[in-house]
C-alpha positions as CSV (number, residue, x, y, z in Angstrom):
1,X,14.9,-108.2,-79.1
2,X,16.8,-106.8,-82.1
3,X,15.1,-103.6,-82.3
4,X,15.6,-103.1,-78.5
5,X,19.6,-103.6,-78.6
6,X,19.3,-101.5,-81.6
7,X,17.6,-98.8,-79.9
8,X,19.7,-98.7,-76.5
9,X,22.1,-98.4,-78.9
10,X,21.1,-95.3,-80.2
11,X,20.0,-93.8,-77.1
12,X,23.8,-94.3,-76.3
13,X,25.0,-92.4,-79.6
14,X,22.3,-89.7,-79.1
15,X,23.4,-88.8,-75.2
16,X,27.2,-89.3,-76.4
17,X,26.6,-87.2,-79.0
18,X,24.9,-84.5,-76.5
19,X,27.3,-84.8,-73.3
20,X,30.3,-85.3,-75.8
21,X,32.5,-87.8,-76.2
22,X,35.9,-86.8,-75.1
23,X,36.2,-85.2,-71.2
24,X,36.9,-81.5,-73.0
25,X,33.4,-82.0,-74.4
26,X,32.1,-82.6,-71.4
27,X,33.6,-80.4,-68.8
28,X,32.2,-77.5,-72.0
29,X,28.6,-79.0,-71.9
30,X,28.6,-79.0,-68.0
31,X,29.6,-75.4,-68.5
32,X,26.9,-74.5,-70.6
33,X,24.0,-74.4,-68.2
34,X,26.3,-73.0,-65.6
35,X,27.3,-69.7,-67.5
36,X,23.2,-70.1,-69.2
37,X,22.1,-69.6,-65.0
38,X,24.7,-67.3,-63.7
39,X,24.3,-65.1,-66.9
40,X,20.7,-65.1,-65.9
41,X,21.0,-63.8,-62.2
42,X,23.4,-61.2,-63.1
43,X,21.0,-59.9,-66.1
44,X,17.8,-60.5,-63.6
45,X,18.5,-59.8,-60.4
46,X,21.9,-57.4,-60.5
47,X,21.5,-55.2,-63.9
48,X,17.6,-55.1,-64.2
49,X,16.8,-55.6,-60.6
50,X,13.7,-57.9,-61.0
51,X,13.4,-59.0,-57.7
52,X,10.0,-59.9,-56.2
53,X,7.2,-62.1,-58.9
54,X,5.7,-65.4,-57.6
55,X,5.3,-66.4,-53.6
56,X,8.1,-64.0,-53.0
57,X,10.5,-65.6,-54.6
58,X,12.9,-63.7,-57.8
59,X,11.6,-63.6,-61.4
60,X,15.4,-65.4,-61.8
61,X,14.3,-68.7,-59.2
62,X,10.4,-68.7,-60.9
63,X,12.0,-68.9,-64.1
64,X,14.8,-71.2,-63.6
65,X,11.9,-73.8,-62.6
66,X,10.6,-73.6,-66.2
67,X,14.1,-73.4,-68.2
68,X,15.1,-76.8,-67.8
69,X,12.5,-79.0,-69.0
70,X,12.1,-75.7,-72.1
71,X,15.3,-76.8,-72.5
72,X,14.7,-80.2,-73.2
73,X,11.4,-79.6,-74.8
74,X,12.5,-77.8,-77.9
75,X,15.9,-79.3,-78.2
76,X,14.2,-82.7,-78.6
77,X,11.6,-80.6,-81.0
78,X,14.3,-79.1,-83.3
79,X,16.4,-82.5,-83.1
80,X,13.7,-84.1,-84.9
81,X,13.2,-81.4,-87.3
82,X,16.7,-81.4,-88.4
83,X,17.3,-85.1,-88.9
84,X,18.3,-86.4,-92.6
85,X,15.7,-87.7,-94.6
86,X,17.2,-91.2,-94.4
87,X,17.3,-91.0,-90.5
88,X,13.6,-89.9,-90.0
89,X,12.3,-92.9,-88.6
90,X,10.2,-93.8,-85.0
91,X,13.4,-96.0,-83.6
92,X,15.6,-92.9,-84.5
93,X,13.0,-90.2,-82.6
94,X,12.4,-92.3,-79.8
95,X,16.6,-93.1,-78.9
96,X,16.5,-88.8,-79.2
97,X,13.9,-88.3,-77.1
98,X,15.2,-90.8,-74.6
99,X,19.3,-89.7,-74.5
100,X,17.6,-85.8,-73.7
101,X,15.1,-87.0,-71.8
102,X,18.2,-88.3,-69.4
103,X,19.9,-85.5,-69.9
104,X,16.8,-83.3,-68.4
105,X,16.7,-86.1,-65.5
106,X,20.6,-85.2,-64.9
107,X,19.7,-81.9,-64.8
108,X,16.7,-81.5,-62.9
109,X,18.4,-83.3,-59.8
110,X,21.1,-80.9,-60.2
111,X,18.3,-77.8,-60.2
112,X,16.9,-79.8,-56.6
113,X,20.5,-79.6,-55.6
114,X,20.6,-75.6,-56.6
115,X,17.1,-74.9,-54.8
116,X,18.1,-77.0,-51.4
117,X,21.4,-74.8,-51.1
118,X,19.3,-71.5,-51.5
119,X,17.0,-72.6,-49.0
120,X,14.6,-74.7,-50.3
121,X,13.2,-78.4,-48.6
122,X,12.8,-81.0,-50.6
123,X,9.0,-82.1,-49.5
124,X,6.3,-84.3,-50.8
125,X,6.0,-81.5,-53.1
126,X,8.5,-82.6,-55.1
127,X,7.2,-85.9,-55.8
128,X,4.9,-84.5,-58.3
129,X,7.9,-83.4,-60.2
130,X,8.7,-86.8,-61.0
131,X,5.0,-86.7,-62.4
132,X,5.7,-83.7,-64.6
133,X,8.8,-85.5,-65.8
134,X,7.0,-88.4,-66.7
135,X,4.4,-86.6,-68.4
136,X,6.4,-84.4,-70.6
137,X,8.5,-87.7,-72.1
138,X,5.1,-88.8,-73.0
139,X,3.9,-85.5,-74.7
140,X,7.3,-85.3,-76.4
141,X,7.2,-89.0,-77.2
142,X,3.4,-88.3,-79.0
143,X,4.7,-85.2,-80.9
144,X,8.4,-87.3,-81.9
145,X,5.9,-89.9,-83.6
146,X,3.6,-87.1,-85.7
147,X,6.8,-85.2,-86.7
148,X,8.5,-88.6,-87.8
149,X,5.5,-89.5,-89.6
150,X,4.9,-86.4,-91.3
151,X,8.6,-86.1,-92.2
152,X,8.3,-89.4,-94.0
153,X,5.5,-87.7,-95.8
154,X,6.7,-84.7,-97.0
155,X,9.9,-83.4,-95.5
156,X,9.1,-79.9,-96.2
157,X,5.9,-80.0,-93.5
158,X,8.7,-80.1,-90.7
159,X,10.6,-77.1,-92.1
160,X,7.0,-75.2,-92.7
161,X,6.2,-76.6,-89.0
162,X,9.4,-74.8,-87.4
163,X,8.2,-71.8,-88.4
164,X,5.7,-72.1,-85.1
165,X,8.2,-72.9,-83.2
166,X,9.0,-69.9,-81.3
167,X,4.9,-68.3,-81.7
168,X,4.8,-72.2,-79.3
169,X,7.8,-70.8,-76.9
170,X,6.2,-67.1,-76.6
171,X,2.3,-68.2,-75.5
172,X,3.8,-71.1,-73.5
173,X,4.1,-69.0,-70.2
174,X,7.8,-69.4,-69.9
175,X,8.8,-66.2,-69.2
176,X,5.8,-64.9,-68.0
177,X,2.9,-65.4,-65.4
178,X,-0.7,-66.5,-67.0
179,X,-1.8,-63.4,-64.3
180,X,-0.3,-60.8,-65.9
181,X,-2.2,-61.2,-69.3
182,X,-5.4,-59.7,-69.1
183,X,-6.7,-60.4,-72.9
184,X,-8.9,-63.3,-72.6
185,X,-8.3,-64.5,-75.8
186,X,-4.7,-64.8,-74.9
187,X,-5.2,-66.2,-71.5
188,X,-7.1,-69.2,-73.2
189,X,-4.2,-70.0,-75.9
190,X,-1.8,-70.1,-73.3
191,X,-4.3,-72.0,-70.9
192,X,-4.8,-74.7,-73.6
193,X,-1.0,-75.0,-74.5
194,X,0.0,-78.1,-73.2
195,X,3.6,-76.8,-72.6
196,X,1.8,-74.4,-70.2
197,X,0.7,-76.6,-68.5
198,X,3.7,-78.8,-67.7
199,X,5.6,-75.9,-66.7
200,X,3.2,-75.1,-64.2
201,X,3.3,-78.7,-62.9
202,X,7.2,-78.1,-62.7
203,X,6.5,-74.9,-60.7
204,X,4.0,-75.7,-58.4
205,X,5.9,-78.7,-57.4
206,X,9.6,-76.4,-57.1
207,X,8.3,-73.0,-56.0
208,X,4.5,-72.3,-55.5
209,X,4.4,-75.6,-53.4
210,X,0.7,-76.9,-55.3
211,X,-0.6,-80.2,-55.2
212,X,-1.8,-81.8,-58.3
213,X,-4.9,-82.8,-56.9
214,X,-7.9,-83.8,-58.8
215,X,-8.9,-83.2,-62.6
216,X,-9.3,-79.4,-63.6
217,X,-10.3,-77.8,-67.0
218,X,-6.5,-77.3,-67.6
219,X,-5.4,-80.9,-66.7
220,X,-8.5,-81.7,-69.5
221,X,-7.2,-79.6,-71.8
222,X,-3.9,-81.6,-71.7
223,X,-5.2,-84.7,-71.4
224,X,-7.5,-83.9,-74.9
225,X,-4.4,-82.8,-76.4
226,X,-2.8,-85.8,-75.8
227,X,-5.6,-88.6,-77.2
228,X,-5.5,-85.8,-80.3
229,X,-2.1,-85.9,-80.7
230,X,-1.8,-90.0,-80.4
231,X,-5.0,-90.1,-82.8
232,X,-3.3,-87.8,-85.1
233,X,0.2,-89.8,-84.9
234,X,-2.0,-93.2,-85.4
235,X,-3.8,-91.7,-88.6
236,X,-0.2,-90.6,-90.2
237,X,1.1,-94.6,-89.7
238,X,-1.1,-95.3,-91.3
239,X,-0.9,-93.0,-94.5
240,X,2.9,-93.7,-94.2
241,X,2.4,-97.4,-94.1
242,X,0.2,-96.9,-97.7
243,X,2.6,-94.9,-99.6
């Protein structure tokens, strides 16, 4: 009971310290992904007059889809990353994971509120949003644990780790479609990347209107990834726990 009061209070200090604390902070950090989304159209759509890319809808809407849960992805990443050696802890990486975890819920309604006023009906589609929601937590949740871990083990592995970073951003699919890369090499890197994946749920439930139906090679990839990356997380406890 002690370490759960502890860690709802840390999720509290984490999304305090990310929404701000005083109402100047805020009304700045609600400003943020405005100007982020407006600059966007006006560079997509206005100066370099990208129009047409996915299901007829602009490169600007396709790519909105992915760059809110991006968003939260690698600011939970680089959070981590950047704690203080006497803060890197699993209490401290979960109550991080969970304030922007609630931050990308906040937002994510917000991006349903943006589609429905250009025109798009919220549908059973968008029920497997919540999925890809749910499922990203738990993929950030699995790679919060092995960066922890291996933080407690050497604290130079994370800064030799954030080097990858942006290579994991660039073969992710983010701000392109897995159909315009014709190296099949390539096409299998970003295939296998798990962050691929997840933006892909979060599309086919906003734009290209896709159930999740069934298990595919992909959604095995992901789920492999996963046991791997709660195996790995397991195996470092345990090396941590020895030291």
């Amino acid at each position: 009971m002690k370490n759960k009061k502890e860690l709802i209070k840390l999720i509290k200090e984490s999304f305090n310290k990310k929404i701000g604390n005083t109402i100047f902070d805020k009304i700045i950090n609600v400003l943020k992904p405005i100007i982020l989304i407006f600059t966007l159209w006006i560079t997509l759509e206005k100066c370099m007059g990208i129009s047409e890319w996915v299901n007829g809808h602009s490169y600007f809407w396709w790519l909105l889809v992915s760059l809110i849960p991006c968003i939260y992805i690698f600011d939970t990443i680089y959070s981590i990353l950047n704690l203080k050696k006497e803060k890197v802890n699993i209490t401290n990486g979960t109550a991080i994971n969970t304030a922007n975890f609630i931050y990308f819920t906040i937002m994510t309604f917000l991006e349903i509120i943006l589609f429905r006023i250009k025109g798009f009906w919220v549908d059973s589609f968008y029920i497997q949003i919540l999925l890809f929601m749910i499922l990203t937590f738990i993929f950030i949740q699995l790679i919060v644990i092995i960066l922890v871990h291996l933080g407690n083990i050497n604290e130079k592995i994370n800064r030799f780790i954030s080097l990858f970073i942006l290579p994991l951003f660039c073969f992710s699919g983010i701000i392109y479609s897995l159909k315009t890369v014709h190296n099949h090499y390539i096409r299998l890197v970003l295939r296998i990347n798990p962050i691929t994946y997840l933006i892909n749920g979060f599309r086919n439930g906003f734009i290209i209107k896709k159930y999740f139906v069934g298990i595919t090679k992909v959604d095995l990839y992901f789920i492999i990834i996963c046991l791997f990356l709660l195996f790995l997380g397991y195996i470092l406890g345990k090396i941590n726990k020895s030291k």
